[in-house]
C-alpha positions in Angstrom: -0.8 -89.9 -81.0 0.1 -91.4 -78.2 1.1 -90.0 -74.6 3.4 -91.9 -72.7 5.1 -89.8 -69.5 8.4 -91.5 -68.5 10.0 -88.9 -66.3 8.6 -89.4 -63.0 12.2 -88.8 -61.7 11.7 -85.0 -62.1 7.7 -85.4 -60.8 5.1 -87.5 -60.6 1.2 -87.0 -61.7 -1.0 -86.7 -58.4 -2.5 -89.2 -57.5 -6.1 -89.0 -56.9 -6.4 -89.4 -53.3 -3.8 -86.6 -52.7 -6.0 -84.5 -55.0 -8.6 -84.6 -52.9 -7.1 -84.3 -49.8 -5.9 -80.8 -51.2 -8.8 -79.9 -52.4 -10.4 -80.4 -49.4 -8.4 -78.1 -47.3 -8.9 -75.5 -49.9 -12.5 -75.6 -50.0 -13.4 -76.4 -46.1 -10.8 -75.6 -44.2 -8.8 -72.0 -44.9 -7.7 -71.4 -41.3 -4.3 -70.1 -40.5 -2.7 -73.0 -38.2 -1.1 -70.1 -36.1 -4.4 -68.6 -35.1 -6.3 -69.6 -32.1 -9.7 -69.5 -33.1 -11.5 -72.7 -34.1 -10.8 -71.9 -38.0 -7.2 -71.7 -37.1 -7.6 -74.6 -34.3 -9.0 -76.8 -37.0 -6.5 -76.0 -39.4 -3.8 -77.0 -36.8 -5.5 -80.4 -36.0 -5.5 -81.2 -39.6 -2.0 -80.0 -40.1 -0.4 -82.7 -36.9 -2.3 -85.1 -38.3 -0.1 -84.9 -41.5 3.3 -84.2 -39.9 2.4 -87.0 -37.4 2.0 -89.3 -40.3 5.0 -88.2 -42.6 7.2 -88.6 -39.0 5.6 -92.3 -38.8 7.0 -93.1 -42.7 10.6 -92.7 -42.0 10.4 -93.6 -37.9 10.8 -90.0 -36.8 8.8 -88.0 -34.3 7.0 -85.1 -34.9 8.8 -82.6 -33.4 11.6 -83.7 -36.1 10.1 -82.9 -39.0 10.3 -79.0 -40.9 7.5 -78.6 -43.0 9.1 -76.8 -46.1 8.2 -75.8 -50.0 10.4 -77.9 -51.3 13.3 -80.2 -51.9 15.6 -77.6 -53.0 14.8 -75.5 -49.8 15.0 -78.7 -47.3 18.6 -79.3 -48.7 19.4 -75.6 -48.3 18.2 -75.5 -44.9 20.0 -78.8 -44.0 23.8 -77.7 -45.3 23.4 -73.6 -44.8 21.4 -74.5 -41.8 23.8 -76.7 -40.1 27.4 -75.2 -40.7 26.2 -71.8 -39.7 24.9 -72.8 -36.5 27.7 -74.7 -35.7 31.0 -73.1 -37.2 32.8 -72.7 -33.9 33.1 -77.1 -34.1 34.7 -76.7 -38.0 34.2 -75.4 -41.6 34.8 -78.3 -43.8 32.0 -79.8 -45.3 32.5 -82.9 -47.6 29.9 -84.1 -50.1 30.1 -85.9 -53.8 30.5 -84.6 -57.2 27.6 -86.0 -58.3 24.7 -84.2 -55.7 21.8 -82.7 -57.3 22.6 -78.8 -57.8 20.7 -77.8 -55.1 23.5 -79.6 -52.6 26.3 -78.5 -55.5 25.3 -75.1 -56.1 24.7 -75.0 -51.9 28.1 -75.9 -51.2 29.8 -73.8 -53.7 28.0 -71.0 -52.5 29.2 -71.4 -48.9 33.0 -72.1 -50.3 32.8 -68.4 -51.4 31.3 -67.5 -47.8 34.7 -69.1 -46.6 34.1 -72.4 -46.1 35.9 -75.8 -47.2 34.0 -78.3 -49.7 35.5 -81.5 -50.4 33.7 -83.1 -53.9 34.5 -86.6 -54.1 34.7 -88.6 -56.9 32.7 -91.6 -57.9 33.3 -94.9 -59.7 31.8 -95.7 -62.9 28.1 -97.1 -61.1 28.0 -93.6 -59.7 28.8 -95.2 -56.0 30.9 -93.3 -54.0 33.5 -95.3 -51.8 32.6 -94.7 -47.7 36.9 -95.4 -47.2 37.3 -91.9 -49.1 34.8 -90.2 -47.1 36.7 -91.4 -44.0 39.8 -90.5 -45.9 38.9 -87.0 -46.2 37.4 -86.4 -42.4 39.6 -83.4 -41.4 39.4 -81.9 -37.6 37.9 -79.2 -39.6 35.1 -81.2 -40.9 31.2 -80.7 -39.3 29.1 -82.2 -42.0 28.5 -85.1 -44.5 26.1 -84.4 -47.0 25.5 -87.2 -49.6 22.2 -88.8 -51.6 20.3 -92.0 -51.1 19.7 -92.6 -54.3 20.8 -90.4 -57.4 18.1 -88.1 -59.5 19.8 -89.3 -63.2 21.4 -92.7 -63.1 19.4 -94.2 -59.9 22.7 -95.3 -57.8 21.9 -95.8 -54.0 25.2 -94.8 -52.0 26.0 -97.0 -49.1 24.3 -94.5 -46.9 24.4 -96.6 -43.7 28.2 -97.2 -44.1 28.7 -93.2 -44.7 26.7 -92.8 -41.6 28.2 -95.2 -39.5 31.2 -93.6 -40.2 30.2 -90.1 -39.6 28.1 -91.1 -35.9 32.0 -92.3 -35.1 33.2 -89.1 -35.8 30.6 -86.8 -34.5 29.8 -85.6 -37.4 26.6 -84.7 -39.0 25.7 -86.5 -41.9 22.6 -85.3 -44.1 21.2 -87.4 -47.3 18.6 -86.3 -50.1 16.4 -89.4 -49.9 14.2 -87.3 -52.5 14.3 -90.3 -55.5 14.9 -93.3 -53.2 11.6 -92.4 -51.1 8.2 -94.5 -51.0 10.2 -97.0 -53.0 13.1 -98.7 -50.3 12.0 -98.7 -46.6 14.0 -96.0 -44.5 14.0 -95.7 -40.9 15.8 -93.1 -39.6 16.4 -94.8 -36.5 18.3 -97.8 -38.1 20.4 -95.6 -40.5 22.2 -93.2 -38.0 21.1 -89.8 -40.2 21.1 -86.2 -38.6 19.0 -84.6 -41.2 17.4 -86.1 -44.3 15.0 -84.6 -47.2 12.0 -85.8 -48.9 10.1 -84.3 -51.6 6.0 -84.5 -52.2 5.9 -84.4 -55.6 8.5 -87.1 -56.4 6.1 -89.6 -54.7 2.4 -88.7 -56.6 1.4 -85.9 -54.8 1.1 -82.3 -54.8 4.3 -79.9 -55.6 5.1 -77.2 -52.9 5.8 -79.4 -49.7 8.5 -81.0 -48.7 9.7 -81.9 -45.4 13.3 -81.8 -43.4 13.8 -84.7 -40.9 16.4 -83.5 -37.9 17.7 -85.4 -35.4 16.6 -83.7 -31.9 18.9 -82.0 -30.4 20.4 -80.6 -33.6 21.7 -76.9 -34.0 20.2 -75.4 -37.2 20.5 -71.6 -38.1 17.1 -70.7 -39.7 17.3 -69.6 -43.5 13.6 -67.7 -43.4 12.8 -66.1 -40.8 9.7 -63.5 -39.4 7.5 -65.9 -37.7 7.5 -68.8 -35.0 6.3 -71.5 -37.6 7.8 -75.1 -37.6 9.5 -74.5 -34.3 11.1 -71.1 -35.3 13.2 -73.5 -37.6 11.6 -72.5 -41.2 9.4 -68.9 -40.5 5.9 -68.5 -43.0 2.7 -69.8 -43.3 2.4 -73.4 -43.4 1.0 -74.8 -46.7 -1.6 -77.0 -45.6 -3.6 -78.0 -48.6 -0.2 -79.2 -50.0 1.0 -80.7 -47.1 -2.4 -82.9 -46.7 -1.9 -84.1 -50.2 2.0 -85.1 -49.3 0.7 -87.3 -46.3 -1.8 -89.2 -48.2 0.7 -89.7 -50.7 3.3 -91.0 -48.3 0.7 -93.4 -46.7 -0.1 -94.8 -50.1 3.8 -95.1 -51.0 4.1 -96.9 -47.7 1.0 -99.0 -48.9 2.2 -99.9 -51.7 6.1 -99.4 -52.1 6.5 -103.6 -52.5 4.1 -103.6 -55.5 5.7 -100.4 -57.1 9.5 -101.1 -56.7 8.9 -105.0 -58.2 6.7 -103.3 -61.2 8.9 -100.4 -62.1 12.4 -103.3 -61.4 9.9 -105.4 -64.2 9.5 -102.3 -66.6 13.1 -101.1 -66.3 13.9 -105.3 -67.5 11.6 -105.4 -70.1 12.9 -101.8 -71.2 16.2 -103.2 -71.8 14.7 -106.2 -73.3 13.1 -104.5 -75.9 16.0 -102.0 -76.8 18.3 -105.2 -77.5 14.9 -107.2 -79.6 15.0 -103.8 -81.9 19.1 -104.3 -82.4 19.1 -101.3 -80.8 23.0 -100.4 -79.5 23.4 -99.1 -76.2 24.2 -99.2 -72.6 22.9 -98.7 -69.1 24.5 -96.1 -67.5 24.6 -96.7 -63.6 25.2 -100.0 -61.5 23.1 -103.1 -61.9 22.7 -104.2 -58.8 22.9 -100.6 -56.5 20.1 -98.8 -57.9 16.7 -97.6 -57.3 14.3 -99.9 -59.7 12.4 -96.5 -62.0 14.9 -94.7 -63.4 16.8 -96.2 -66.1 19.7 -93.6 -67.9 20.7 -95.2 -71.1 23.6 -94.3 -73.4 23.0 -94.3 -77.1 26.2 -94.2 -79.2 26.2 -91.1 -81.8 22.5 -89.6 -81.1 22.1 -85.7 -80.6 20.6 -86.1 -77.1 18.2 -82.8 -77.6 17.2 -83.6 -80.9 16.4 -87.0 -80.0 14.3 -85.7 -77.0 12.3 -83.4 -79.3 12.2 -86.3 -81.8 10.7 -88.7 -78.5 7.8 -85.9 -77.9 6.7 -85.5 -81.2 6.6 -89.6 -80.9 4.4 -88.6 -77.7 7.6 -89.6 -75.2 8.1 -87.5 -72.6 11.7 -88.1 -71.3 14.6 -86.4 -70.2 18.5 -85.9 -70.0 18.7 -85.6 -66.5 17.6 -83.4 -63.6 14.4 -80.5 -64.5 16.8 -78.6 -62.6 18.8 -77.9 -65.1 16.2 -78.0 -67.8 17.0 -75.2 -70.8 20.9 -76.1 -69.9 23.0 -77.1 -72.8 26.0 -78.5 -70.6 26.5 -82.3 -70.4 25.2 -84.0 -67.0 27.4 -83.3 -64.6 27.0 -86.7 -63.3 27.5 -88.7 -66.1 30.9 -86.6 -66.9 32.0 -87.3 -62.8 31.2 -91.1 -63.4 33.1 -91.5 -66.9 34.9 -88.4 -67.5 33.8 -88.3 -71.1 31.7 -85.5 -72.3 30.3 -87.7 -75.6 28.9 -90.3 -73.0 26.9 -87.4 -70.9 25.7 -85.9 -74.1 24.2 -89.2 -75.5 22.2 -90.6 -72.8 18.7 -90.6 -72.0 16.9 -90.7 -68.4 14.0 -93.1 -68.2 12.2 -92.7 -65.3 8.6 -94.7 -64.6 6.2 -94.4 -62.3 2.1 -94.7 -62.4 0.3 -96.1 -65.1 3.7 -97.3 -67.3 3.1 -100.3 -69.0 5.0 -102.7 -70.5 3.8 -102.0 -74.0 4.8 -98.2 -73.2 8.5 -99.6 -73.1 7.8 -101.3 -76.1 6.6 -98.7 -77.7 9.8 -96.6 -76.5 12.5 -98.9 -77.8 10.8 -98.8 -81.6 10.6 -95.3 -81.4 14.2 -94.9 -80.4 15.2 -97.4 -83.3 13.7 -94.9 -86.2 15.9 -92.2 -84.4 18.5 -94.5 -84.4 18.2 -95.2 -87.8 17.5 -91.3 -89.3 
């Protein structure tokens, strides 16, 4: 049987480079970067040689980057972070209904601490309009927190507008960049961000670092706390192994993020060419032009979207309905139902999501597969 793997949106296989940068550390260098002697002096070299590099992807310095476990936890430490430290300028925070959970479940969380959450909708490409951010800027309001590019449908918000807008208000304005990462080219510097999070296992290598960009100067309440790590910002022993394997994996996005977005563009084309040469009927889910090139969410009319899953793995698909987050939740995307307000819609469509080692004949492959189920 077959193995095809076409959910790199919710992670990515290590590449092999980043394996052995982990491995590595693990076997030759076990110091604690904290200590002072030369285990712990050598463990520190090694671990500003990967912050320095992970700054250099995104234009930042080092000093600006938190070294953290993972995505989740950077977006937590961003939004709780932020609005603790600085409640005496506001308590409003506005963001999107269609976040990943860990911004969602964030903000809900600090709505019952007190605070104001505004959710704003999005049009039918999952694009959320920068004049109804502005719209909803209260004298209240301290910070903006809205993704680059979204986890299920691959939407990129008009990020620079949203942050533009927020600079003129003095606002500070944090995006998940966790998808749109080692595939479009982001500079910190040209898009006007305070805080921004990036993931290592979304980009080939090892799960259990992350990082937190922040704008010197920036006010953040720390959410662990018992040690001076990461500039008293994010308290704990740094994981070093998996933060090695994260900056080889950045350099080798930043190598080759060209060659990758124009493949995975190709494969997502080919996908769709495929689907409508086996008279399959559907329909892409997300904008056409506005979107990050791997992750394709397609609607199928009538299908049983967790039967049809279990149906694609037994095919030897691996795919997915949406976010891992979520994964063992019955409940419809919570995206799809914020970009079409229909439940049948989010509970028919598939996430497609490619990344190493896809072929075209994979997506061949896919599309026949999906016509038996189709037909059954």
């Amino acid at each position: 049987m077959q193995k095809i793997y076409v959910d790199h949106a919710a992670t990515t296989p290590v590449h092999p480079e980043a394996a052995e940068a982990v491995m590595d550390i693990l076997q030759n260098n076990f110091g604690n970067p904290s200590s002072i002697h030369q285990h712990g002096r050598q463990a520190r070299k090694q671990l500003d040689e990967a912050r320095e590099k992970l700054a250099s992807s995104i234009g930042a310095v080092p000093d600006e980057i938190i070294l953290t476990s993972s995505g989740t936890e950077a977006d937590n430490l961003a939004i709780v972070g932020y609005v603790h430290a600085n409640k005496q300028k506001g308590n409003h925070i506005i963001t999107t209904k269609v976040e990943h959970h860990a911004v969602l479940h964030t903000c809900e969380k600090l709505e019952r601490d007190g605070f104001s959450v505004t959710y704003l909708p999005v049009d039918e490409d999952g694009r959320v309009n920068p004049e109804e951010v502005e719209a909803s800027i209260t004298d209240e309001t301290t910070l903006i927190t809205i993704m680059h590019g979204n986890n299920e449908v691959g939407t990129i918000q008009p990020v620079t507008a949203i942050a533009a807008i927020a600079q003129n208000y003095g606002i500070a304005f944090h995006t998940d960049a966790v998808q749109s990462y080692g595939l479009i080219d982001i500079d910190v510097k040209s898009i006007p961000v305070t805080m921004m999070t990036v993931s290592s296992h979304k980009i080939n290598g090892p799960k259990g670092a992350a990082l937190l960009y922040v704008e010197k100067g920036t006010k953040l309440t720390p959410s662990v706390t018992g040690g001076e790590q990461e500039r008293k910002r994010r308290a704990g022993t740094e994981n070093l192994p998996a933060v090695a394997g994260f900056a080889v994996a950045a350099v080798l996005a930043q190598q080759d993020m060209q060659k990758h977005y124009k493949l995975y563009g190709q494969l997502s084309e080919h996908f769709i060419t495929s689907l409508t040469k086996n008279e399959v009927p559907f329909e892409v889910n997300g904008s056409n032009q506005n979107k990050l090139p791997h992750i394709l969410n397609i609607f199928l009319p009538g299908i049983d979207v967790e039967s049809s899953l279990v149906q694609l793995d037994m095919a030897g698909i691996s795919a997915s309905s949406g976010s891992a987050c979520t994964a063992g939740s019955v409940e419809p995307s919570h995206v799809l139902q914020a970009m079409f307000h229909d439940n049948q819609r989010a509970s028919s469509s598939i996430r497609f999501s490619f990344g190493l080692d896809n072929t075209f004949e994979d997506v061949e492959y896919i599309a026949k597969e999906i016509k038996k189920i189709m037909n059954r």
